[in-house]
Backbone bond lengths (Angstrom), bond angles and torsions (degrees), N, CA, C in turn:
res aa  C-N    CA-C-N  psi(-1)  N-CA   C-N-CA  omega(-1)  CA-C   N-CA-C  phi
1 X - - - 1.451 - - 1.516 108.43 -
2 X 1.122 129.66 135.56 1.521 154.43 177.14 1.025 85.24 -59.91
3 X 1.871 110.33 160.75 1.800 123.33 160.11 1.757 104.87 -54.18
4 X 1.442 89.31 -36.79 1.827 113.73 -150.75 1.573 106.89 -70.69
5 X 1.767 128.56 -45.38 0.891 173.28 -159.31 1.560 95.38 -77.86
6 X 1.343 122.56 115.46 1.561 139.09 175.41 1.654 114.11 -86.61
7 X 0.926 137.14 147.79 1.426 125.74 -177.34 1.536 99.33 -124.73
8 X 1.382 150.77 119.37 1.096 142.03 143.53 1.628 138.28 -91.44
9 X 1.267 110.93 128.41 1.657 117.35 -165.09 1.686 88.06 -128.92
10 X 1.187 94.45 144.23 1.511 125.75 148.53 1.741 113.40 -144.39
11 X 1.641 94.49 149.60 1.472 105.64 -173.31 1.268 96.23 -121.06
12 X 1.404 114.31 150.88 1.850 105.18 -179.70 1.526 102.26 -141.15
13 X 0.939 100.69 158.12 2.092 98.94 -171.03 1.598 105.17 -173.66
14 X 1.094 113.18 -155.70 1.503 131.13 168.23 1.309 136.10 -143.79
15 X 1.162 102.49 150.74 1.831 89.50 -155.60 1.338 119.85 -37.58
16 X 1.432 128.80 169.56 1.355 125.78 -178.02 1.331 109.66 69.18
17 X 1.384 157.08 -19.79 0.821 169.06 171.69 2.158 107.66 -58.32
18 X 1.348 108.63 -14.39 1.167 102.21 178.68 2.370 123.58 67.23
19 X 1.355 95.73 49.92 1.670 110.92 -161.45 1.223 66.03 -99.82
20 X 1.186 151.72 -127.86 1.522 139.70 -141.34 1.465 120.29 -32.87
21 X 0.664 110.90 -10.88 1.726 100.29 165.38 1.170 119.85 -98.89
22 X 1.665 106.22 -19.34 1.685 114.86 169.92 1.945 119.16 -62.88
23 X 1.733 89.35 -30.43 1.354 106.43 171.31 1.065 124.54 -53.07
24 X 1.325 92.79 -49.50 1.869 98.33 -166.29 1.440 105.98 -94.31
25 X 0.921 137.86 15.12 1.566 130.89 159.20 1.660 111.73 -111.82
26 X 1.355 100.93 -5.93 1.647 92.51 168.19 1.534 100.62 -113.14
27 X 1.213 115.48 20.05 1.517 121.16 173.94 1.802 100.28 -107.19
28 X 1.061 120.06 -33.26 1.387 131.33 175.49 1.436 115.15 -74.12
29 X 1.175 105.19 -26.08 1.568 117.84 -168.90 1.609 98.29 -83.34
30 X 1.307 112.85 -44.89 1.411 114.87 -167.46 1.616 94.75 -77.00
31 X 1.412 114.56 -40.83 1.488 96.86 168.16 1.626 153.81 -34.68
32 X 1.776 79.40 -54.06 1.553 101.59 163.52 1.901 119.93 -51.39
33 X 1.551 99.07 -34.31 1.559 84.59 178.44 1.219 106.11 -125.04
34 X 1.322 95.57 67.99 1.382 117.72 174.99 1.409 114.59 21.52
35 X 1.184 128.74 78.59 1.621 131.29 -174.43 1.772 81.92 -135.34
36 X 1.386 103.15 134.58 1.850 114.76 139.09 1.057 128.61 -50.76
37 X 1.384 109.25 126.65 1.573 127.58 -156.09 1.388 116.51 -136.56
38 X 1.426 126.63 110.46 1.407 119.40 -176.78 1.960 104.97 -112.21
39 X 1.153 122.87 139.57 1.227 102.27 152.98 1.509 116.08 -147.61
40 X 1.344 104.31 171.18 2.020 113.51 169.12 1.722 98.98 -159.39
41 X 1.670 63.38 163.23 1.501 93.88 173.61 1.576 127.86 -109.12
42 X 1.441 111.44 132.38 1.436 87.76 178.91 1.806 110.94 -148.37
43 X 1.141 100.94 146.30 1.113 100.28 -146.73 1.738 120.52 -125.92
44 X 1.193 171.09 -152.20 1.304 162.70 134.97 2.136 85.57 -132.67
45 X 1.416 125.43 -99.26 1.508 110.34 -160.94 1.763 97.46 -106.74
46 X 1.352 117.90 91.03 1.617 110.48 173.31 1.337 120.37 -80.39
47 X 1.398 112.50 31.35 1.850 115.27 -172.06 2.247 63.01 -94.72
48 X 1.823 93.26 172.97 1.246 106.00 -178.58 1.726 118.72 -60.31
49 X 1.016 125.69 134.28 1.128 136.69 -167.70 1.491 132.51 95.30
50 X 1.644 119.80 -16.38 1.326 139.77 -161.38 1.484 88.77 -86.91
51 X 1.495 108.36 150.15 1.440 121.68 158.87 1.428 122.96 -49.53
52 X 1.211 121.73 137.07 1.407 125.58 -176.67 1.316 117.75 -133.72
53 X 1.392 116.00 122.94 1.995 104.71 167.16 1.149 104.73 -133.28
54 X 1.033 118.61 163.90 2.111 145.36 -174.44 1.066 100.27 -136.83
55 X 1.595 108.40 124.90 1.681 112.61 148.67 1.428 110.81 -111.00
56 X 1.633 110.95 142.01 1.679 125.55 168.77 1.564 86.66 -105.01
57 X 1.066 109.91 165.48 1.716 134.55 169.50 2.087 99.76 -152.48
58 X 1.291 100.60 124.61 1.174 116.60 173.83 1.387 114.02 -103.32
59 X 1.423 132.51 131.66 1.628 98.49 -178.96 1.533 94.65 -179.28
60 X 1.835 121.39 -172.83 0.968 131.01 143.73 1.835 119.01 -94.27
61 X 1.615 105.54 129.41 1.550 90.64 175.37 1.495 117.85 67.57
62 X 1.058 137.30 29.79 1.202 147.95 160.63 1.512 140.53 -87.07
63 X 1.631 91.27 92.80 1.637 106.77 -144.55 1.924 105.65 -87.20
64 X 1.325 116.97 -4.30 1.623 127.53 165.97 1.390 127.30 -116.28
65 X 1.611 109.84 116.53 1.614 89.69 -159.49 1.885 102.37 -85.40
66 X 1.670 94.60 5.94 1.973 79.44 167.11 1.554 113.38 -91.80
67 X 1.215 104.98 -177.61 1.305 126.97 -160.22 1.689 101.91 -110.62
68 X 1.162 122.10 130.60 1.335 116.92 -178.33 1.390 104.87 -89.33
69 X 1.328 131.10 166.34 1.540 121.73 169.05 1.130 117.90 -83.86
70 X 1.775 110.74 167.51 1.209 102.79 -134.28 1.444 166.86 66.94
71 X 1.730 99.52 -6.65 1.223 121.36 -165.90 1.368 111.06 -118.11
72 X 1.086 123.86 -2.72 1.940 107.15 170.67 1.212 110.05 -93.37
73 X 1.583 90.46 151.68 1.550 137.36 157.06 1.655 122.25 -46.90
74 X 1.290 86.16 -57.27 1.441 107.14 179.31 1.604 134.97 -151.01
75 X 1.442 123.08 135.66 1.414 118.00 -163.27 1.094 100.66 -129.06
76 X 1.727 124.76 109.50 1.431 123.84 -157.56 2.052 80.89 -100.30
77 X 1.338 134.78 158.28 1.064 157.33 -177.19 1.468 113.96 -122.14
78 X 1.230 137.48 122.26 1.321 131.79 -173.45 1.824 99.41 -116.01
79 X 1.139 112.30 -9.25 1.555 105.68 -179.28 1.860 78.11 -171.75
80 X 1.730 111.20 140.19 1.041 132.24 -160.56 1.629 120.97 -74.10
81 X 1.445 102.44 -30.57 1.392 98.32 177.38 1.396 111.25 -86.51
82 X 1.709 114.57 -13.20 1.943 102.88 -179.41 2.142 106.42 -68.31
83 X 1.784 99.40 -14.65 0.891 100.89 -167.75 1.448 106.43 -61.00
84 X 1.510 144.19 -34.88 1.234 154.30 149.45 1.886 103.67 -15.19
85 X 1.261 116.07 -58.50 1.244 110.82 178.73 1.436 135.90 -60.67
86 X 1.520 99.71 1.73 1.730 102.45 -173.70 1.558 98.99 -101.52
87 X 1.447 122.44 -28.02 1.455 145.24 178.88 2.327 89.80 -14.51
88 X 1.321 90.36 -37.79 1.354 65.19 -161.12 1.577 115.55 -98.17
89 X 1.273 113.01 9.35 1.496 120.15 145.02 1.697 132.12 -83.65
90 X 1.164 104.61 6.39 1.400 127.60 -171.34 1.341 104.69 -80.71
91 X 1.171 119.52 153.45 1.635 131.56 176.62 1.787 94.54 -151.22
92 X 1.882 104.81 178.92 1.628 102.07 167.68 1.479 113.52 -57.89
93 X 1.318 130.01 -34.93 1.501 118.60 -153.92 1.386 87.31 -82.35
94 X 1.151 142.00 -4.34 1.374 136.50 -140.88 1.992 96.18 -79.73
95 X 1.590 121.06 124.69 1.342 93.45 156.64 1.574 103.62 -119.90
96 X 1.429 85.87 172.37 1.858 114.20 -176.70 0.954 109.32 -104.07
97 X 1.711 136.27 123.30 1.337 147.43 149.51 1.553 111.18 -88.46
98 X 1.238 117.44 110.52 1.700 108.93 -170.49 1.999 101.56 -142.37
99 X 1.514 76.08 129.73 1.638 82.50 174.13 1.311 101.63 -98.37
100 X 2.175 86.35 133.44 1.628 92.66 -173.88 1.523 109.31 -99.85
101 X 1.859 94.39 113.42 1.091 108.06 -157.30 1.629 107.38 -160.93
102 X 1.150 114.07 126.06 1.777 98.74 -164.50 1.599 94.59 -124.65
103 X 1.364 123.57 142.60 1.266 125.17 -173.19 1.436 92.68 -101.31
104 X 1.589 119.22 145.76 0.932 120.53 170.59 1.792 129.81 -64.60
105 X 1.295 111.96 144.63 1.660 107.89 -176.24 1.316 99.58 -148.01
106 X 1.586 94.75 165.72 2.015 101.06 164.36 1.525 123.37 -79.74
107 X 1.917 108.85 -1.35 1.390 97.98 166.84 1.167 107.26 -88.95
108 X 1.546 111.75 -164.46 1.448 120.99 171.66 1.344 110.13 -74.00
109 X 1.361 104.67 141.34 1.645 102.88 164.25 1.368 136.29 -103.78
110 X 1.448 96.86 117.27 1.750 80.27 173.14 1.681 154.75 -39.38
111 X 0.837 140.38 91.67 1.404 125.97 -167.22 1.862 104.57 -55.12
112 X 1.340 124.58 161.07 1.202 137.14 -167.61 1.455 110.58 -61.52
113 X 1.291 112.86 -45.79 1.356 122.79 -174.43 1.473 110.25 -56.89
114 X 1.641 112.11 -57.13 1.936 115.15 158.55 1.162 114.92 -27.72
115 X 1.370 113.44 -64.93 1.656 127.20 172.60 1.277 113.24 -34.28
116 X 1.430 118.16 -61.40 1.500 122.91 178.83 1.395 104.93 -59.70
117 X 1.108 123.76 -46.85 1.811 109.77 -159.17 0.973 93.99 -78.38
118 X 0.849 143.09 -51.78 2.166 132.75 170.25 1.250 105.89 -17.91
119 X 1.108 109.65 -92.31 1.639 132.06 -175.85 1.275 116.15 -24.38
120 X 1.411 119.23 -61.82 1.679 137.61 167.00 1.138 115.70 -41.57
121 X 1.802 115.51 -39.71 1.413 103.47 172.51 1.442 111.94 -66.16
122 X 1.728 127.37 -7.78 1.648 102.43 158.34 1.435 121.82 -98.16
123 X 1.748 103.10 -38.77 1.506 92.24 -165.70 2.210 93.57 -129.98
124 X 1.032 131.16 161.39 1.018 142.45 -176.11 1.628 103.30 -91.05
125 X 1.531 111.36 -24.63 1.594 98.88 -166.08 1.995 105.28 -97.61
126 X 1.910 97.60 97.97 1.322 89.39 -165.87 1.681 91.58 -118.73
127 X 1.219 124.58 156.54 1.620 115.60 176.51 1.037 98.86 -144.29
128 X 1.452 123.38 105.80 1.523 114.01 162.44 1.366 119.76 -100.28
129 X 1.527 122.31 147.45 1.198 118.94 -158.01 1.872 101.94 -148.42
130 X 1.203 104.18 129.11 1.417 112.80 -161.69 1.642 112.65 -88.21
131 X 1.880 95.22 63.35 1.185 95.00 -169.14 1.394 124.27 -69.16
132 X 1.218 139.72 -11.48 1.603 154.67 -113.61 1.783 68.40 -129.93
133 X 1.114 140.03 -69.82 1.025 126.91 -162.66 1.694 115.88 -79.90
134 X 1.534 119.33 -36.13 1.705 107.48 -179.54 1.683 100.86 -69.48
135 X 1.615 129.95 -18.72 1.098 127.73 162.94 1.359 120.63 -53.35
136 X 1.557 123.86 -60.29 1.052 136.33 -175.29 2.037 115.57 -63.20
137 X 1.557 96.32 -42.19 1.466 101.02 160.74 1.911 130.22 -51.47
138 X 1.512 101.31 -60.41 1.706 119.48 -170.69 1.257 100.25 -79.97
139 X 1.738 140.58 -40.01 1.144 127.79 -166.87 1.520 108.65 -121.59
140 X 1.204 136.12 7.49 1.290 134.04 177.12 1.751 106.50 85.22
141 X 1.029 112.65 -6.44 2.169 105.00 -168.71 1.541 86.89 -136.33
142 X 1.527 92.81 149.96 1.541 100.68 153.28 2.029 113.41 -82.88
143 X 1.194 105.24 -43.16 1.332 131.00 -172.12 1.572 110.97 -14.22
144 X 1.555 97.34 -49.70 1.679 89.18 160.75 1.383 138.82 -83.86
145 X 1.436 121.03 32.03 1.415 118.95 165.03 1.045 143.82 -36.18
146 X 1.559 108.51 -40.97 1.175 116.95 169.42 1.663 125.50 -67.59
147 X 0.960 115.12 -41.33 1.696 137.74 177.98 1.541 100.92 -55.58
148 X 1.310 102.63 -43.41 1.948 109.68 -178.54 1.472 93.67 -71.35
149 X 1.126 105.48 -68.17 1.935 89.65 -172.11 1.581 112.93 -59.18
150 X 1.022 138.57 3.99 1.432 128.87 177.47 1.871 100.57 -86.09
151 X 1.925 91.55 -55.88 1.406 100.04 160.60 1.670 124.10 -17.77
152 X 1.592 109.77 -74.56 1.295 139.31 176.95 1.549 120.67 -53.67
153 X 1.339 123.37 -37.83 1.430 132.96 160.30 1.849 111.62 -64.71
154 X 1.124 102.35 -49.71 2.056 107.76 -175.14 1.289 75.16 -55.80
155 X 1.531 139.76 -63.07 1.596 119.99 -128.95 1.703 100.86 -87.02
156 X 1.453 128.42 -15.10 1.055 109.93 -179.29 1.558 105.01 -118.33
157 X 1.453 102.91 34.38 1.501 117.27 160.23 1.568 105.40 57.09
158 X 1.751 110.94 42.12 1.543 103.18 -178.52 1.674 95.08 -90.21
159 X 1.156 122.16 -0.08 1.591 112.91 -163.29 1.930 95.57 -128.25
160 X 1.195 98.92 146.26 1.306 112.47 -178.55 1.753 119.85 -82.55
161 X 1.042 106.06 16.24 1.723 122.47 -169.28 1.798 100.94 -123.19
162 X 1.455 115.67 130.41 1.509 117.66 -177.59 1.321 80.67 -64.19
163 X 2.220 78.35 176.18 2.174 93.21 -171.07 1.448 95.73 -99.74
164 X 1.709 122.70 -3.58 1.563 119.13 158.47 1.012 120.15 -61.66
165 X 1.530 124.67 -40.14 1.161 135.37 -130.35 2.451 79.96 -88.68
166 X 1.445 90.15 -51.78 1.648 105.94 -174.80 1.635 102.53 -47.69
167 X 1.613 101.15 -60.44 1.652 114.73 174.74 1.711 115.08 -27.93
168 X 1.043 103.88 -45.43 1.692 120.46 -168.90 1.446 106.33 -61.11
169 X 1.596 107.88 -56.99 0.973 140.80 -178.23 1.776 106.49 -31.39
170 X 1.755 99.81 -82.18 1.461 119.71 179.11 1.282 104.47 -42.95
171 X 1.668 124.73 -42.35 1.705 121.93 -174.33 1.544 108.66 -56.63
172 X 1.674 108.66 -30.07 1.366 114.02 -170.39 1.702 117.04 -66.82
173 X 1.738 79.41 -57.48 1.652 87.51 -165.21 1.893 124.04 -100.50
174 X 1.361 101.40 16.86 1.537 108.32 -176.96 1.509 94.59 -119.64
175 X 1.005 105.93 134.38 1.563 135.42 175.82 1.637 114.39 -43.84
176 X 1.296 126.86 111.16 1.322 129.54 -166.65 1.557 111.60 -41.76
177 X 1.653 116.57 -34.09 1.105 102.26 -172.06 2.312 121.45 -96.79
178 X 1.101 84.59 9.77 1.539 104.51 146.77 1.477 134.86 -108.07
179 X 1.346 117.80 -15.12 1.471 141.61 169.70 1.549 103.77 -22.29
180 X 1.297 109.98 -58.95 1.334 119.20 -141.21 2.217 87.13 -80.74
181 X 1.362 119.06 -61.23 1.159 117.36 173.20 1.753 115.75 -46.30
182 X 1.421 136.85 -45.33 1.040 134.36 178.54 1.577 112.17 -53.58
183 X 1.044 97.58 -47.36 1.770 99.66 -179.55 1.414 131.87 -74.83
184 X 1.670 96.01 -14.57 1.736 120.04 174.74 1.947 79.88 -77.22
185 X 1.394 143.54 -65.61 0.872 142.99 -161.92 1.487 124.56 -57.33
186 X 1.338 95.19 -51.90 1.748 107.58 172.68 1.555 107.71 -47.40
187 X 1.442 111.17 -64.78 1.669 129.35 164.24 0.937 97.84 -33.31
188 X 1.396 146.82 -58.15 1.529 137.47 -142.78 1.480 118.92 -40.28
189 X 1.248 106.72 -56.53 1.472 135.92 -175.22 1.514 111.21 -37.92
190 X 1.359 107.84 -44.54 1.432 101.98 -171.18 1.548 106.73 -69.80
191 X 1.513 130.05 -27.05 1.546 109.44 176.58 1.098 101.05 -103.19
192 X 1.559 135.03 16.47 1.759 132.57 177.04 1.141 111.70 -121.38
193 X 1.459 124.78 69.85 2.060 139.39 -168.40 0.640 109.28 -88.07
């Protein structure tokens, strides 16, 4: 990313899912290398289960930390159908990081493939990745999903922030006595492609 050059992310999930803490270590991260950093949260029910979204804004001079539509970079997905809700910050360049992973509800659920053909009708760059389960396999929890896809974005260079710079970050702001699992998670990525 340019000085000049804005970066926009939103992450979307459901409560319990841990989106504010995703914030603040990619808000710390951008700190560390000294980049401008805006963020919020926004939310409809963030007790566990409620819809959840986060915006980061990376940038020069970036006086709103939301995201207008149409305008992201990137739409990280923490469970597949909230991924539907970012659709409207989406453009072509737009890509999707989505864990294929559907939380249970009393509506219908989409299967992944629905999910995908939505999406495609804006942008082609969609990746779903069945993190909820190589989590639940290699480390015993799903709980760190999110941490794996941050992992998984640094490594295929969807985010404009090194994966040290993120690494640092998690040492900072996650609680020593989860430390050690987050970073088995963040790591994950590199032997789970």
């Amino acid at each position: 990313m340019s000085a000049e050059k804005e970066f926009n992310l939103i992450i979307n999930g459901v409560g319990g899912q841990g989106l504010v803490t995703l914030l603040m270590i990619l808000a710390e991260a951008a700190l560390l290398e000294k980049k401008e950093v805006r963020t919020s949260e926004l939310h409809g029910l963030s007790q566990r289960g409620g819809s959840v979204e986060v915006h980061c804004r990376l940038g020069k001079k970036i006086y709103s930390p939301l995201i207008k539509p149409g305008c992201a970079d990137l739409i990280i997905s923490l469970e597949q159908q909230e991924a539907l809700r970012g659709l409207i910050y989406a453009q072509p360049q737009t890509v999707f990081l989505i864990n294929q992973y559907q939380t249970p509800t009393l509506i219908k659920d989409l299967e992944a493939k629905e999910v995908l053909a939505m999406i495609k009708k804006i942008t082609s760059k969609v990746y779903f990745v069945p993190a909820s389960e190589l989590c639940q396999k290699a480390l015993g929890t799903d709980v760190v999903v999110g941490i794996y896809l941050l992992g998984y974005a640094a490594s295929q260079r969807f985010l404009p922030l090194k994966k040290k710079s993120i690494e640092a970050a998690i040492k900072k702001i996650i609680p020593e006595k989860f430390l050690e699992l987050n970073l088995k998670a963040f790591n994950l990525s590199k032997t789970k492609q």
